[in-house]
N, C-alpha and C positions, 0 to 999 in steps of 0.2 A: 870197805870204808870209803865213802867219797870225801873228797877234797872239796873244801868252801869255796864255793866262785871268786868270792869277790877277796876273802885271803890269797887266792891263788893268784889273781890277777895285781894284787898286792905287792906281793912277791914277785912274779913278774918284773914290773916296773920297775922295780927296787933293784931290781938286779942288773937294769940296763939305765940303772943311773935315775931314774924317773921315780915321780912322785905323783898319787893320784892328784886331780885336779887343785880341792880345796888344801890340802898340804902342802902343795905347790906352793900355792897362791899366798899361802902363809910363812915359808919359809923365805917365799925371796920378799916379802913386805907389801905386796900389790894390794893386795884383799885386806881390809881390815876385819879381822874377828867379831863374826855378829856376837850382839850380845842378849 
């Protein structure tokens, strides 16, 4: 069974505190949410 890349590196992140980019960007308020 392989592991999803990009869940993997998800998780990852997640785990060292980090958020991919665009959920970054969103959670601290920089990026306004395209619509």
């Amino acid at each position: 069974m392989q592991v999803n890349t990009t869940d993997d590196m998800k998780h990852y992140l997640l785990k060292r505190g980090l958020r991919p980019r665009s959920d970054f960007a969103k959670a601290v308020g920089i990026e306004k949410p395209r619509t």
